[in-house]
C-alpha positions, 0 to 999 in steps of 0.5 A, a space after each residue: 466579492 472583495 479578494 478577502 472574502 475570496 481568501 477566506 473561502 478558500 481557506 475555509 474550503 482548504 481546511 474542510 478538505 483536511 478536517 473531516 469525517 473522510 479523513 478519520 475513515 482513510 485512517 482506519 482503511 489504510 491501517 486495516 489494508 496494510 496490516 495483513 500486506 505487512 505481516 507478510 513483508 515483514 513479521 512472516 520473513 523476520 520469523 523464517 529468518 529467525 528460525 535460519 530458513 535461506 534467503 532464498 526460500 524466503 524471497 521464493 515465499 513472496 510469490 505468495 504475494 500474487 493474489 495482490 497482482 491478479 485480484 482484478 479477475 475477482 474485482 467484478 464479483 465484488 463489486 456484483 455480489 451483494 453479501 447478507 446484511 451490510 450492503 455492498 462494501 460493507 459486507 465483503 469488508 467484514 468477510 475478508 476482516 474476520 478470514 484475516 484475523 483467523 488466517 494469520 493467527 494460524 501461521 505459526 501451527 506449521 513447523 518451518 522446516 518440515 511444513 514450509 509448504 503449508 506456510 506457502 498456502 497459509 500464507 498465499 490465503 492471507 494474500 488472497 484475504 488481503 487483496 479482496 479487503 484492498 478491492 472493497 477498502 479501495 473502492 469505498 474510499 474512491 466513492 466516499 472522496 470528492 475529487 478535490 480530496 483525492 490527494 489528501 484522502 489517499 495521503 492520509 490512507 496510505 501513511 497509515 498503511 504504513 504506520 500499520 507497519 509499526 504492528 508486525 515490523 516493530 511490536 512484534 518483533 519486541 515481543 519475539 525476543 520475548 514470548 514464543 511465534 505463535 503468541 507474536 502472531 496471535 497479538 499481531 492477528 488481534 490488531 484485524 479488530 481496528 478493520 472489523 470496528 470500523 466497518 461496523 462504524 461506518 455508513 454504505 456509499 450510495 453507487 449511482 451506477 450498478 452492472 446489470 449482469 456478470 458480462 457487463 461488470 467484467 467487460 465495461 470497466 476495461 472498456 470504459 478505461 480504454 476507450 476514454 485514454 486510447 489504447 497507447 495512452 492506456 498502456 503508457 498508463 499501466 507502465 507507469 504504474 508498473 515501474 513507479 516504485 519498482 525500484 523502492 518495491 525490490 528494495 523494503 521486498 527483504 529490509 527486516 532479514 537485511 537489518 538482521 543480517 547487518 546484526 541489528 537484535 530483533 528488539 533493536 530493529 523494532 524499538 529503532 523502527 518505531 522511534 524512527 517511523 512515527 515522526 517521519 510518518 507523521 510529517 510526510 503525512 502532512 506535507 504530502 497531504 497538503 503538497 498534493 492539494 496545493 501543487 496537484 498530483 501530476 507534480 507531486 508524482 515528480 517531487 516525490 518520485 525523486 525523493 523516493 529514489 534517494 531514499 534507497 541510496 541510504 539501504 546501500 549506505 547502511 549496508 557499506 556503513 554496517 551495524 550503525 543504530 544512529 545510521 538505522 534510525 536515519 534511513 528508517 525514518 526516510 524510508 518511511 518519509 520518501 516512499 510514503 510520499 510517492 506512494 500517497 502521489 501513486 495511489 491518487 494518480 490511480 484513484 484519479 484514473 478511475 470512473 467511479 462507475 466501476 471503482 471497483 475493478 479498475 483500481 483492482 487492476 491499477 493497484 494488481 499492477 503496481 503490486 506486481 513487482 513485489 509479487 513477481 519479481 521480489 522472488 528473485 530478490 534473495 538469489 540476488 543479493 546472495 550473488 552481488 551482496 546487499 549494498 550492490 543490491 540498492 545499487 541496483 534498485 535504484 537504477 530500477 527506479 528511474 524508468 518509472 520517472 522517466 514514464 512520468 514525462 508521457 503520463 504526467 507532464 509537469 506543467 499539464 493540469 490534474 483532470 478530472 473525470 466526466 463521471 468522476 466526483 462521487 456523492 458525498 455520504 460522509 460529512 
């Protein structure tokens, strides 16, 4: 066979792998899993903010975000318990879908001041609603993509998790200058449809592989994991996930009250945001897409992770600058660029991790772990940035940064080859 027909193949092969069904259905899972995560992160502290809730009520309120961090202890029951009428994933899919769009819709009933703990269980709710869609989202799209497309898949996944972002961190905020919370709230909530849509759009995966009883889906997962790594490789693996972005984590745990407090309008920050956002998105989209199918995950997880670090360095330029609009739309725009990347490279890392024999709870523990810092540690976030000052703050989260980089010369040496899994490349269902 002449090299131009080899080319040719792998052209057509490269192409194929951009251009498909599985790519539309990353879209749709990463804009229905970011939605609900970014209402919590954004909408819910800018409308605490607004109403002058504390800062440090407010970073207290992200322990909300725990379910995100221990969602593996359920993870087994989702992928055993098989809901009426739309299969495995597809059930639990629609539950979670229809629970998140009553559940944040209802957030503004409660009075900020009087009931803020009625906001926590509110809100906690909406985390628990979150996390279990994220168990399903995750591990559908790890069986549908085959292990070449992993890159792609996920960059596509997450940069639409984050264009998710635009709803609460951008339209809502215009819309709050505007109309009252609780309609905010109600439009944002509707936005839940584009989930329920493609749920009902989609096929169920065929598993090859289910637990045969309740013992067998809590126990074999971990087994498998650490018996394939190695007790210390399993942890250095862990690690790394834990402190990949731990940094940029702390960093975008309060951005909206950030902005707010360096005097930006709720209507500035949300049309600054959008503008900025959508192109940024949309190039690192493509670049990390394609980067990762090219150089591999191993290197991208480097190139990205240094693009990542000094996209927090602009919060602490922005916050010694000041009310800057042009200065905003920059680090907006980078934010979303850097830290899209490395959280494309992080999520196919994990997926890449996993046995598709247990989709499910694996990347359940892998994602609780990389949530960890925004669930856990956030909360302290408020009482710092009162105590050192917002622009010493970035500082600080940038030094929190680099363990992660340093974690990646055991877990992904630059010049060490992407591996694939024994049982690791899925049946293609979606053409």
């Amino acid at each position: 066979m002449s090299p131009d027909w080899l080319t040719r193949i792998q052209q057509s092969q490269f192409v194929n792998a951009l251009l498909n069904r599985r790519t539309v259905i990353c879209i749709f899972t990463g804009f229905a899993s970011g939605l609900p995560l970014f209402i919590l992160v954004n909408l819910v502290p800018a409308w605490l903010r607004d109403l002058n809730v504390s800062l440090e009520e407010i970073g207290l309120l992200s322990l909300v975000m725990m379910p995100f961090a221990w969602k593996f202890l359920w993870a087994p029951l989702v992928d055993r318990i098989e809901l009426p009428l739309l299969g495995l994933r597809r059930g639990w899919m629609l539950v979670t879908q229809i629970a998140l769009l009553i559940s944040v819709a209802c957030l503004p009933i409660f009075d900020v001041h009087e009931q803020i703990w009625g906001i926590a269980a509110l809100a906690t709710a909406v985390a628990f609603f979150s996390a279990t869609q994220d168990i399903v989202l995750d591990a559908y799209r790890r069986e549908i993509l085959p292990d070449e497309e992993l890159g792609w898949g996920n960059s596509v996944h997450v940069n639409a998790y984050r264009i998710a972002a635009l709803v609460p961190g951008s339209l809502a905020l215009v819309l709050a200058d505007h109309m009252d919370w609780l309609h905010v709230f109600i439009i944002t909530a509707a936005f839940m449809l584009v989930g329920i849509v493609l749920t009902l759009s989609i096929r169920e995966p065929q598993k090859s592989y289910h637990p045969h009883s309740f013992t067998a889906a809590v126990v074999e997962p971990f087994q498998e994991f650490i018996n394939r790594k190695g007790l210390q490789q399993a942890l250095a693996v862990l690690a790394f996930i834990f402190l990949y972005k731990l940094g940029d984590n702390l960093a975008t745990a309060l951005s909206t009250p950030f902005y707010l407090d360096m005097g930006f309008s709720k209507t500035e920050i949300g049309l600054i945001s959008k503008s900025a956002a959508i192109p940024a998105m949309i190039v690192g989209s493509l670049m990390g897409g394609i980067i990762m199918i090219r150089t591999g995950i191993n290197r991208s997880l480097w190139l990205f992770g240094v693009v990542q670090l000094v996209s927090i360095l602009g919060f602490a330029l922005l916050a010694h600058v000041g009310n800057d609009p042009s200065l905003l739309a920059a680090v907006i725009a980078f934010e979303y660029f850097g830290v899209g990347l490395g959280t494309a490279a992080l999520v196919a890392y994990m997926a890449k991790m996993t046995d598709v024999r247990y989709t499910a709870t694996q990347l359940a523990l892998f994602t609780a772990i990389a949530a960890l810092p925004r669930s856990a540690a956030n909360a302290s976030t408020g009482f710092i940035v009162e105590a050192i000052g917002w622009e010493h703050f970035f500082y600080f989260c940038t030094v929190c940064a680099i363990p992660g980089m340093l974690m990646l010369i055991w877990v992904a040496p630059w010049g060490s080859k992407d591996s694939t899994l024994e049982h690791g490349s899925p049946e293609v269902v979606e053409d």
